[in-house]
N, C-alpha and C positions, 0 to 999 in steps of 0.2 A: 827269323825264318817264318814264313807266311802258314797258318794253318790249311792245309792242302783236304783237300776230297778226301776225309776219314768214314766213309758207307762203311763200317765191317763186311768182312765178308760170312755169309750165313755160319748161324752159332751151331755145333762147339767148333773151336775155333780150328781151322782145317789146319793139320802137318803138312809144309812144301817146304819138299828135299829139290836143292838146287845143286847141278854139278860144275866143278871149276876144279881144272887141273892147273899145269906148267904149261898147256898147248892152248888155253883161254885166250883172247885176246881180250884183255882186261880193259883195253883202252874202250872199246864198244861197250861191253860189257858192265862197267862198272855203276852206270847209272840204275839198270836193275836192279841190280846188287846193293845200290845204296836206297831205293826204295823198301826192299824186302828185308834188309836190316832194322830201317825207321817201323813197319810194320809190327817185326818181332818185339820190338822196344815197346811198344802204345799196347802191349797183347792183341792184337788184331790177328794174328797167324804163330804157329809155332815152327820155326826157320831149323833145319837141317842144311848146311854145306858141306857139300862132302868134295875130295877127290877121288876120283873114280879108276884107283890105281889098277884096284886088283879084278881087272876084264869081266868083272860081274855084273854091269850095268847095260841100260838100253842107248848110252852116252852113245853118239855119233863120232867124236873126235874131231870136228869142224869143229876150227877155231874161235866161226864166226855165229856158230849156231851154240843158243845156252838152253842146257837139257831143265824143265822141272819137271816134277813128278808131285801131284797136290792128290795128300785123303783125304778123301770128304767124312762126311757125318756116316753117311748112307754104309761108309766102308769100300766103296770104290775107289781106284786111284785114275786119275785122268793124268796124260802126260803130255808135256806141252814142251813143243819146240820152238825156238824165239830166233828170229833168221834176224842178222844185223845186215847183209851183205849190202852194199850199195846196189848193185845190181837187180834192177826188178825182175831180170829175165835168168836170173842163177837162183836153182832150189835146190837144197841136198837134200837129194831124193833118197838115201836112207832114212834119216830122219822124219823125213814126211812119211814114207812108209812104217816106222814105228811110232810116231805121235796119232796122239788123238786129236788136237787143237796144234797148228801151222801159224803163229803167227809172225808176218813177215815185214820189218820195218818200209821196205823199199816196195810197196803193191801197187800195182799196178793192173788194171782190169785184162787190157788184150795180153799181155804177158800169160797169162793163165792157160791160156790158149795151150802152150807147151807142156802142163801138165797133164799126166795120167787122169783121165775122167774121174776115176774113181778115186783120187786121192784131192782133186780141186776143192772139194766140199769143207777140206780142214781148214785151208787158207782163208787166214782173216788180217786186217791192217793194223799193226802193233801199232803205231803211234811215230810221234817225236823222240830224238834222241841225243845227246850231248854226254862229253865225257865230263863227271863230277864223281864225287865220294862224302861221306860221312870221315871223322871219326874212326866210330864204331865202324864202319866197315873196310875201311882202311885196317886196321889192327887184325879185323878178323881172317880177315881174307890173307891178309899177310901171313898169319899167322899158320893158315892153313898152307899155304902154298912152301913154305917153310918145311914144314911137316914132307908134303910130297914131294918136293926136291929132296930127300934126305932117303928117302923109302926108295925112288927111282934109282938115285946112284947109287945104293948099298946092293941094289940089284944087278947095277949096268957098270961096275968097275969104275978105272980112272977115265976111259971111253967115255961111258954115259956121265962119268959127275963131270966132264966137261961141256961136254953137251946142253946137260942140265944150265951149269954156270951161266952156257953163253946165252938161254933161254930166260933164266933170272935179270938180264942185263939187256933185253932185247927193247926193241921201241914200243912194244904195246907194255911194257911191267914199266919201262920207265915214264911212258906217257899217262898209264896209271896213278902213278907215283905224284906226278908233276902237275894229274888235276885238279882246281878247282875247289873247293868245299862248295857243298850246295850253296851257302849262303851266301858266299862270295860272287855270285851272281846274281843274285836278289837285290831289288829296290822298288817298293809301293810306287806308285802312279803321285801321292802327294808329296815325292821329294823334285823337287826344282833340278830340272838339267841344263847343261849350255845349249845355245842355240847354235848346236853343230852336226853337220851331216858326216857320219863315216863309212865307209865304204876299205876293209883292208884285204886283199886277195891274193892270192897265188897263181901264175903264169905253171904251165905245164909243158914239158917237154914230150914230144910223139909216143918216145921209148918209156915214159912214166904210166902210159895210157893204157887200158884194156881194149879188148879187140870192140869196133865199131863206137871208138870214140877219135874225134878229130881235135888237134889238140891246135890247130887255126883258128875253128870254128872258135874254141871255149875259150881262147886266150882271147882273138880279135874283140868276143862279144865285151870281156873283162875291159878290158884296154881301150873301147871306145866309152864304156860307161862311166871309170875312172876320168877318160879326158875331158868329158863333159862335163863333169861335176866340178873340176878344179876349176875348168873354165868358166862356167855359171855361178859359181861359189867361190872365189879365192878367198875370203874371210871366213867362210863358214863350213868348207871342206876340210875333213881331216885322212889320212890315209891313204892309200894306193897301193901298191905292189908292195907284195913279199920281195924285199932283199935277195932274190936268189940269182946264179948266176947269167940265167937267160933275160930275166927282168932288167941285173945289171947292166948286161950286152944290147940290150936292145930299147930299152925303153925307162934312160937312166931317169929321165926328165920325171916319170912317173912313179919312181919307188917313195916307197913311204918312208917317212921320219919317224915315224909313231912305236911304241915299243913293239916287237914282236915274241918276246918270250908270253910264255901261255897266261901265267898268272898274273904278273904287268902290266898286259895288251887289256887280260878283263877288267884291271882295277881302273885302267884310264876309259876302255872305252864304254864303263856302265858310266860313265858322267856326260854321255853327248846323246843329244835328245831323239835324232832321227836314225837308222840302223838302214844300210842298202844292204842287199840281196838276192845274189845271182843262182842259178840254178847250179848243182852240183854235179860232181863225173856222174854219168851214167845216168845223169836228171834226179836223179838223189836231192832229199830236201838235207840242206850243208847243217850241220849245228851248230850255227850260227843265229839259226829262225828261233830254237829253244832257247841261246843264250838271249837274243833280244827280248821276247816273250819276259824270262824272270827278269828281267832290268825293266820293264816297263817302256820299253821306249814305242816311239812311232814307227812301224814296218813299212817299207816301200822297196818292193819285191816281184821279180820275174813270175811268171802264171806257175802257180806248184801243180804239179803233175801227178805227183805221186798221191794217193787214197789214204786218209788219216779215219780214226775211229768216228770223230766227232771234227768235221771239215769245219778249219777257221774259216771265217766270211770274208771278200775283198769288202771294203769301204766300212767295214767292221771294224775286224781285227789288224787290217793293214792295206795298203793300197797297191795296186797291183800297174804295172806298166809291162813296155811291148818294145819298146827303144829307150835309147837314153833318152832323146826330149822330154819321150812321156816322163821319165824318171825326173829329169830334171823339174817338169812341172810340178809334179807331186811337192819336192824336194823345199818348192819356191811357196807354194801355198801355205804348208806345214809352217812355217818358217815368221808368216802371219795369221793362219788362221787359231787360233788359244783354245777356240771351243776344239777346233777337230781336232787338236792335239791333243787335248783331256780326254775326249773320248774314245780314240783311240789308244792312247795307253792304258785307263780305267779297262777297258775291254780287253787288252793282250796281258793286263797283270790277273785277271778274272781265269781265262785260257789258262796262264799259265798255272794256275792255282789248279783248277779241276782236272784238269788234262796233261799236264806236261812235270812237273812237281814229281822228284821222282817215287815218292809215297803213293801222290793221285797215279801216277801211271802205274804201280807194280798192283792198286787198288786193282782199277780197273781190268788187269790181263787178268786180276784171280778172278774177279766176276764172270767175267767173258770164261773162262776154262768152266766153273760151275755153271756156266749156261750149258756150254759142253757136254757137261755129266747128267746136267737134268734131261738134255733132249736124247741121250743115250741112252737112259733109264727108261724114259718114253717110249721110246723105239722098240723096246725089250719086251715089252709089258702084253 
């Protein structure tokens, strides 16, 4: 595991109470969780998880919004709500009305437009995100959730502990379950990769879509970029279409051979040197950009839209295209050019360490919250 962006955050070491019930969606969620864990281990913070059974808390119950609440030194509490939603134009405006610090994976500048004036000023751009776990946070979390499924149903009869059940067995606790260890996607810039371009995606049906997404648009852009790559690469392409059964029906020619279970897909596809990158539903940066970053590889990637804390650079961190050709050029350069490949991965394994790393990211939001509290403290004065 790479030594990640370890700044403490100002001494003595602040209390953050993080909440996570049965209604969490852990699958978002868990990479915090597994920062703020690593955290508590190094003494950097001292970690409260709670579940927030008994209606005493300022929790929102959005699944997709994770409640903290960090003491400072000072004795103040800042609370901080952490928006995963894909969507940059959805804010749970409760939350934002009870946080002090709004920070939102998916931000997006004219999107804000929609917000209450006076609640604009908490919103700030959480970062990158992928599902992964510890360990340690694996056990913990489990452990706790255990615990509130057990409390829930002794309250809600054979009704609710069914309910419960089917909430234990649902696809964000199993997709939790099923992710990753951080390290399992990790690899320095000095290990040797194939010289193979991947690209593996998902085809989407209308009725799978939220409102004001076209699910033509997002397939057709997928399905010419895949075609071009087989076609400009057939040695050195790997991947294509999810096996699903639209992809089936329609564009057998294109589905991928390559594994698609979760942990498999990452163990084969940290060994191919170049990583394609389409924009996600709702222009959501996919997590995929995070998985390429720890694996080191070369990025060649659709214009990100979305607003990061600390914005990777194109011809940096990765190379950006507009059509497939472009991609393809990129794709054909990479493939002989040695220096831009080193520098390019040197650079996205660097990223990855300060900025994406889920220690350095859960670093970083506690800072950003203590900036929070000091310009409140300020204001007061």
């Amino acid at each position: 595991m790479p030594h990640a962006l370890s700044t403490s955050p100002p001494s003595p070491v602040p209390l953050v109470t993080c909440h996570i019930d049965s209604h969490t969606n852990l699958y978002h969620a868990c990479n915090l969780v597994a920062g703020l864990y690593t955290l508590e281990e190094r003494g950097e913070i001292r970690l409260r998880v709670v579940a927030p059974h008994d209606g005493k808390t300022n929790y929102t119950g959005d699944s997709l919004i994770l409640w903290l609440e960090v003491a400072h030194a000072s004795g103040a509490v800042t609370k901080a709500a952490i928006d995963l939603f894909d969507r940059s134009d959805r804010f749970a405006l409760p939350a934002l009305a009870a946080c002090d610090v709004y920070c939102k994976r998916s931000y997006y500048e004219p999107d804000l437009s929609a917000v209450p004036g006076g609640f604009r000023h908490k919103i700030r751009p959480f970062g990158l995100n992928y599902a992964c776990r510890t360990s340690r946070s694996s056990r913990r979390v489990l452990r706790l959730l255990a615990a509130d499924y057990l409390i829930r149903a002794a309250r809600s009869g054979v009704l609710g502990f069914r309910a419960l059940l089917a909430a234990a067995q649902s696809v964000q606790v199993r997709g939790f379950l099923r992710s990753p260890l951080v390290e399992e996607f990790e690899q320095p810039p000095t290990v040797e990769l194939d010289p193979v371009i991947v690209f593996q995606t998902r085809l989407w049906s209308q009725d799978e879509l939220g409102p004001g997404e076209n699910a033509e648009e997002i397939n057709g852009d997928r399905v010419a970029i895949v075609r071009a790559l087989k076609t400009a690469f057939p040695d050195h392409f790997a991947g294509g279409l999810m096996p699903t059964p639209l992809a089936l029906a329609k564009y057998r020619d294109l589905v991928s051979l390559q594994p698609d279970k979760r942990r498999e897909f990452i163990r084969w596809n940290r060994r191919c040197l170049i990583g394609i990158q389409t924009r996600g539903l709702h222009h959501s940066l996919p997590f995929k950009l995070a998985e390429y970053l720890a694996a080191s590889k070369c990025i060649v990637t659709s214009p990100l839209r979305h607003v990061l804390p600390v914005p990777p650079l194109t011809g940096v961190h990765y190379l950006e295209f507009r059509c497939p050709q472009e991609c393809v050029e990129h794709c054909a350069r990479l493939l002989h050019d040695t220096r831009l490949v080193n520098e390019l991965r040197s650079a996205a394994w660097e990223y990855y360490r300060t900025e994406v790393h889920p220690a350095a990211r859960a670093a970083r939001l506690l800072h950003r919250i203590h900036a929070a509290e000091t310009r409140q403290s300020m204001s007061a004065v």
